[in-house]
N, C-alpha and C positions, 0 to 999 in steps of 0.2 A: 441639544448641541448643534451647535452650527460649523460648515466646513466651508470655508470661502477661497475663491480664487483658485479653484482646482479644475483641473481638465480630462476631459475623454478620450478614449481612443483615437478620437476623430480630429484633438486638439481643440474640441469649442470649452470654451469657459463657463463654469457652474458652480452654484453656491449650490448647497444639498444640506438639509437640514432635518436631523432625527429627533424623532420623539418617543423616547421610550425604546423599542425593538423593532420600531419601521423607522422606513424614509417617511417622512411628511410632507416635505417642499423641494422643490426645484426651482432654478430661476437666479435673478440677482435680488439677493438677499439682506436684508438691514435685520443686525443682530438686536435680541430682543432683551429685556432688562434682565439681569443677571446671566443671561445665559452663556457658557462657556463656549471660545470660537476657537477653531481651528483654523490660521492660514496656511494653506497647502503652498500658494506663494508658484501658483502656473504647474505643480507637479498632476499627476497622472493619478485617479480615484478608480480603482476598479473595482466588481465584485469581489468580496472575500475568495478566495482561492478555496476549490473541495476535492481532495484525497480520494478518489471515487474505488481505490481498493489500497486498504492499509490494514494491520494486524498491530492492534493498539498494544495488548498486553508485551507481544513478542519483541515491539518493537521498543516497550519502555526496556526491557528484559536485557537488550541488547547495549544499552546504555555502560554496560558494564561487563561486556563480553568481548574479547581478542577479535578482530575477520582473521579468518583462515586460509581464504583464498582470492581471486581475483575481484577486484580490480589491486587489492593492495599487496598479496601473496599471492607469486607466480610459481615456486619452487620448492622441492623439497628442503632443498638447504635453508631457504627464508623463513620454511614450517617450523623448522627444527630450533631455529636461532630466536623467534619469536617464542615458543611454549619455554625453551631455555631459560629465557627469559622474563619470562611470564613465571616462572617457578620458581625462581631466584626473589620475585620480589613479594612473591606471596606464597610460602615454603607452609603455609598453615590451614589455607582455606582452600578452596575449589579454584581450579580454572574452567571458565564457559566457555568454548568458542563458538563460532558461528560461519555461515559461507563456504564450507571446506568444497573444493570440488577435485576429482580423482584428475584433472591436468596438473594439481600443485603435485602430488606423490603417488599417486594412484589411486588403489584400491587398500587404502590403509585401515589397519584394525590395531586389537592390545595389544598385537606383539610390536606393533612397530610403535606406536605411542608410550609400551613399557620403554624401550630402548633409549627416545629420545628424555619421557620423565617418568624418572620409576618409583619416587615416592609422593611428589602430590598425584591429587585426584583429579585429573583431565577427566571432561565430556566434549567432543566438538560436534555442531548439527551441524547435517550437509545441509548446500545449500536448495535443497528442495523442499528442508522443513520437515523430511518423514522419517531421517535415519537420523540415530544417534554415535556417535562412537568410544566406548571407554578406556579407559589404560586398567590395570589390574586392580590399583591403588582405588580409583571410583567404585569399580564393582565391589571389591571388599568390603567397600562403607554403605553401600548400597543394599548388600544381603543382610549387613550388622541392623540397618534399620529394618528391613523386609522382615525382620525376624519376630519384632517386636509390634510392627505396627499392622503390617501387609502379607502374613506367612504365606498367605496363597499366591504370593506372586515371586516368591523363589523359584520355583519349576519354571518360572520363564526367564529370569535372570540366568540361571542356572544352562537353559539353552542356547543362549548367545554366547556360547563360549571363546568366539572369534571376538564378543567384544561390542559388535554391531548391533545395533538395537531399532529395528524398525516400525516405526507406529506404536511409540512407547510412551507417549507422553502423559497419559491419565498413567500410567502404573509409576513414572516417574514425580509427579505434582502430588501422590498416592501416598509414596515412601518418601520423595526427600519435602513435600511441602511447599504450599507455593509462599516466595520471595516475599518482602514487599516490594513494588516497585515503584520506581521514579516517575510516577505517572506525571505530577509537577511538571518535571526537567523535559517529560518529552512534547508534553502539551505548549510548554512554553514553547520548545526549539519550535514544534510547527508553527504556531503565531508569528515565531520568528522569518519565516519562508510568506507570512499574508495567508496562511491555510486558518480559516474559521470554521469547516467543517471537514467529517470524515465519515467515509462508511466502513466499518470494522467488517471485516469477510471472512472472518474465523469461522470453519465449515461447524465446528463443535458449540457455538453461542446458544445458549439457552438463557432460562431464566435466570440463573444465577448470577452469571452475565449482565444481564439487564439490570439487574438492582447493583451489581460491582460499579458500573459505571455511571448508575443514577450517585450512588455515594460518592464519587470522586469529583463530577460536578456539583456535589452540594456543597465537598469540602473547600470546593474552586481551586481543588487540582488539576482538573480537567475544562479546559474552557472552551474549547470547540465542541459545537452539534455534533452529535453523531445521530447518524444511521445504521441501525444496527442488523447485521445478514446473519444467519444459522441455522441454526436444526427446527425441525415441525411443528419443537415446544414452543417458539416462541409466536405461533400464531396467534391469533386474537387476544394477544398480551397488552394493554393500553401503553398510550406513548407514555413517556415521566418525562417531564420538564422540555429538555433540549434530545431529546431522545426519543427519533423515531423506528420502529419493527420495518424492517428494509426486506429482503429477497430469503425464500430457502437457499441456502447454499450446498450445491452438488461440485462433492468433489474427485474428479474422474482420476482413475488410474487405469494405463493401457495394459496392462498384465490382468488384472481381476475387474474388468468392465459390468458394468451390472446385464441383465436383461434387458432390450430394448423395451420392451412392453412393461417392464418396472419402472425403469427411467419415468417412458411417458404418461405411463399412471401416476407418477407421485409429481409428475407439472400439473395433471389434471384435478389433484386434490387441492393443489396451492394455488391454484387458480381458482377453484371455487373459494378459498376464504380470503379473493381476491389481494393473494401474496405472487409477487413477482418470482420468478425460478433466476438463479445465475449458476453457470455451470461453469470449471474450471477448466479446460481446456489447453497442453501447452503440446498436444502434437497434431497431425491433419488428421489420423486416427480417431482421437477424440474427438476433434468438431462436427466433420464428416459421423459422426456416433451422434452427438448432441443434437445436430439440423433434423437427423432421421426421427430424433426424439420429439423434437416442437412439431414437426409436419406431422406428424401422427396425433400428438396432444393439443395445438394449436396454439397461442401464442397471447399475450395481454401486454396493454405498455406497461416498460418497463425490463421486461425479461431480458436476459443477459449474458455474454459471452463473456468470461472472462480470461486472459491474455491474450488468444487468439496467436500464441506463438508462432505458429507455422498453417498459413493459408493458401491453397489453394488456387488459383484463379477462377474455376470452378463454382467455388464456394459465395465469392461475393452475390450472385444472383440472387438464391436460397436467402442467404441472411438479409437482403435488401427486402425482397416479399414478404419474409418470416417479420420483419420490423424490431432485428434483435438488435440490441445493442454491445459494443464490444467497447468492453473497457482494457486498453493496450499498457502496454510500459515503455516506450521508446529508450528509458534510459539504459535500458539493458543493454543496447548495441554498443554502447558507449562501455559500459560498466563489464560486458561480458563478452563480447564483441570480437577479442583477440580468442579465447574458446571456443568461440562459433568459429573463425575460421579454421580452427584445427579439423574439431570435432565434425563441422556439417559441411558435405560437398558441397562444391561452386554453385553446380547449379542450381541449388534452393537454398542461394544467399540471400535473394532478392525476397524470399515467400515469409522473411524474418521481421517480426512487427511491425506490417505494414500498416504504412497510416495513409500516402494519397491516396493507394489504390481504394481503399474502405470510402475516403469520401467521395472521390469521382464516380464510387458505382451506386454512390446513395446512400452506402449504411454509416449510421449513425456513431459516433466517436467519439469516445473519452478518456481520461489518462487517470492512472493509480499509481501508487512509488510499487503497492507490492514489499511495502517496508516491513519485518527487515532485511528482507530479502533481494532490495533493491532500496539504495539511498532515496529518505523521503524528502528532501527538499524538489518541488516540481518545478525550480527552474531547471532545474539538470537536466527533466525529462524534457523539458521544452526546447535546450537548448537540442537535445538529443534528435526532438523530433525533426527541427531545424536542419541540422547539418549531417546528421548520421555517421558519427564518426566514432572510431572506439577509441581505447585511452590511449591507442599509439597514432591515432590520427587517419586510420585506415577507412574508409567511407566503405559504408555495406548498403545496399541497394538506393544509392542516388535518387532515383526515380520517386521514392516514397517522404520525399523531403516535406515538410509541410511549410508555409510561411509562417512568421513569428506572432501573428494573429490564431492564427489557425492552430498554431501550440499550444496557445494561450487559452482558448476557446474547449481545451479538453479540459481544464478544470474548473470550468465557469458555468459548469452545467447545474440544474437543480438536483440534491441529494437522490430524491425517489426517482428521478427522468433525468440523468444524465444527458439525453438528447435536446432537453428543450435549455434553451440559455436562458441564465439569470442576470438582469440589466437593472444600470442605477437609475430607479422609476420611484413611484409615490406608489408607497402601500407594501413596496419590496423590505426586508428584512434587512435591518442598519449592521450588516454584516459585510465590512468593506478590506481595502488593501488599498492605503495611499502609500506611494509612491515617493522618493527623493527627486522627481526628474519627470520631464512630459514624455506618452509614448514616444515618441518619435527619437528619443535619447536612450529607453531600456530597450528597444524591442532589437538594438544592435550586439548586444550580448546576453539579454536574458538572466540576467545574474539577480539572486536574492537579497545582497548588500542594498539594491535598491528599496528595497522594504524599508519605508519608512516610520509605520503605526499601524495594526493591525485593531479592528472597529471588530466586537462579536457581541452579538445581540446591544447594541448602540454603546458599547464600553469600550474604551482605548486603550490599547496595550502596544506601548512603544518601549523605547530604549534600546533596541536589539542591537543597533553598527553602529553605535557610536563609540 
């Protein structure tokens, strides 16, 4: 396939010519006998776009789930009017939600979820992913099945008596079964955004795993690469197809921290069967915990910070030596942005996903949606990292603005090395994002409308805005 008349960042004109799943040529190009030609027609050819922390399943999962809380539900009243709602039109099956955060109603549990719906079966997850919460109507069906399929897992249904269910998810996939999901609809929506890859950062990924998602690519439901992060099992597991074994994935909580000397034994085991560590980090606690862990266990490219929510200034030296890399969310300042200013003092507004400060001191940068816990289209986050603005327009640490290159350049990294960039060259993977428009026209709003055709492993998948 040939792609003619198309440009670079830089504005120069190039033909780019794939064969197979690389690039083969560069240059001005004369199209070769049957071969199919793209004119881009002076638009902008960039690398495929890569998702450097996404939660594939959660996120097909979500496809079909209410949000419950910010950016789209700021209030009790709106909670209440939305499950209302939501119950009225589905009085038979389950409601899911998703995102709930205690600034929409607090600290809600089954009595208050009884009140607003008392006969379907509400679950809503916070939005940190680890709690659950139900109304009476969910638990009831919950034990009905517990009974029959899972008896050992009454006694802990049975203790959540408020409702709240934390770190429940195997005992939940256990008794009600896992979904099918829309893996299609969500693989497409990302092609739709120019994402050709992702690296799924599900702390729990094993083998099982691995073959889920080799079968969704085979049934070309799933058309992005992935990278796949998780548990120990999947070391020395061979890559399948478009799927490569990514980082252990360490997932910290500041209430039940592990052992330092645990932590940094288990980077030093995943270093010897040369697997990268990525640890989850969203307070200064953790990272400051994490840093003390690689300095003791030492470090391999690749290894990984993940959000990096709240830094330090301190901190950037450590991570700059250490040579870790931090994959951020900027969109969250946007998406959550009005919470933080509730929630976090003035003074460490600025310590909120920062992005200059990370590259002026050296360390290495990348961006993830974090989906579904933050909107996966990466123009948002780019626009985010741009302007830092939340949904009501309030700018949280100015100083951390990045240019609209430099936004761009967090998801243009390569899947296993987020830090090294992937550039349209000969021998590169014909994994592209052409463009409606030359940079010098998108990099004014950063919007995904501009996605024109999205190229993965040398195959076209367009039609998205028109």
């Amino acid at each position: 396939m040939l792609i003619r008349n198309a440009s670079l960042l830089d504005g120069a004109a190039i033909d780019v010519r794939l064969s197979g799943s690389r690039i083969s040529e560069l240059g001005r190009l004369q199209a070769l006998a049957r071969e199919p030609v793209i004119d881009a027609s002076g638009s902008c050819l960039l690398p495929g776009l890569h998702d450097h922390h996404i939660h594939l399943r959660a996120t097909s999962a979500a496809l079909d789930s209410i949000r419950c809380g910010p950016p789209e539900v700021h209030s009790a009243e709106e909670l209440q009017e939305l499950l209302a709602t939501a119950a009225t039109r589905n009085a038979t099956g389950w409601i899911r939600g998703m995102g709930y955060h205690p600034s929409v109603a607090g600290e809600i549990n089954r009595d208050w979820l009884d009140r607003v719906v008392p006969t379907t079966p509400v679950r809503i997850q916070h939005r940190s992913g680890r709690l659950w919460i139900l109304n009476s109507a969910a638990i009831d069906l919950l034990k009905q099945r517990a009974r029959s399929l899972v008896p050992n897992s009454l006694s802990t249904i049975d203790s959540a008596e408020d409702g709240r269910f934390l770190d429940t998810d195997t005992l939940f996939a256990d008794v009600l079964g896992h979904r099918a999901l829309p893996i299609a609809a969500i693989s497409r929506q990302l092609a739709s955004y120019g994402v050709t890859g992702i690296t799924d950062m599900n702390p729990g990924n094993g083998p099982d795993d691995l073959s889920a998602m080799f079968g969704w690519q085979r049934s070309g439901d799933l058309l992005q690469r992935v990278s796949l992060a998780g548990k120990a099992s999947l070391s020395g597991l061979a890559s399948k197809s478009m799927i490569s074994i990514s980082s252990l994935k360490v997932h910290l909580h500041d209430h039940d921290l592990p052992e330092l000397d645990a932590l940094s034994q288990a980077i030093r085991e995943a270093h010897k069967l040369d697997r990268p560590v990525a640890v989850h980090c969203v307070t200064d606690l953790a990272l400051i915990f994490t840093v003390a862990a690689f300095e003791s266990a030492g470090t391999i490219p690749g290894d990984r910070i993940e959000h990096a929510s709240v830094t330090p200034d301190e901190m950037f030296e450590p991570l700059r030596r250490l040579g870790l890399i931090v994959v951020t969310q900027p969109h969250f300042i946007h998406e959550r942005g009005r919470t933080y200013l509730q929630d976090i003092p003035v003074a460490e507004h600025h310590l909120l996903y920062r992005c200059r400060s990370f590259l002026n001191a050296g360390v290495a940068l990348a961006g993830g949606s974090d989906a579904p816990f933050g909107a996966p289209d990466p123009w948002a986050a780019m626009r985010a990292a741009v302007n830092r603005a939340t949904s009501d327009g309030t700018i949280i640490g100015p100083d951390e603005c990045l240019t609209p290159e430099e936004a761009l350049a967090l998801f243009t990294g390569r899947a296993e090395r987020p830090d090294l960039p992937r550039n349209i060259t000969v021998g590169e993977l014909a994994d592209l994002c052409l463009l409606d428009q030359p940079w010098s026209v998108v990099r004014k709003d950063l919007d995904a409308r501009h996605v024109r055709m999205t190229i993965i492993d040398g195959k076209p998948i367009n039609g998205f805005h028109q």
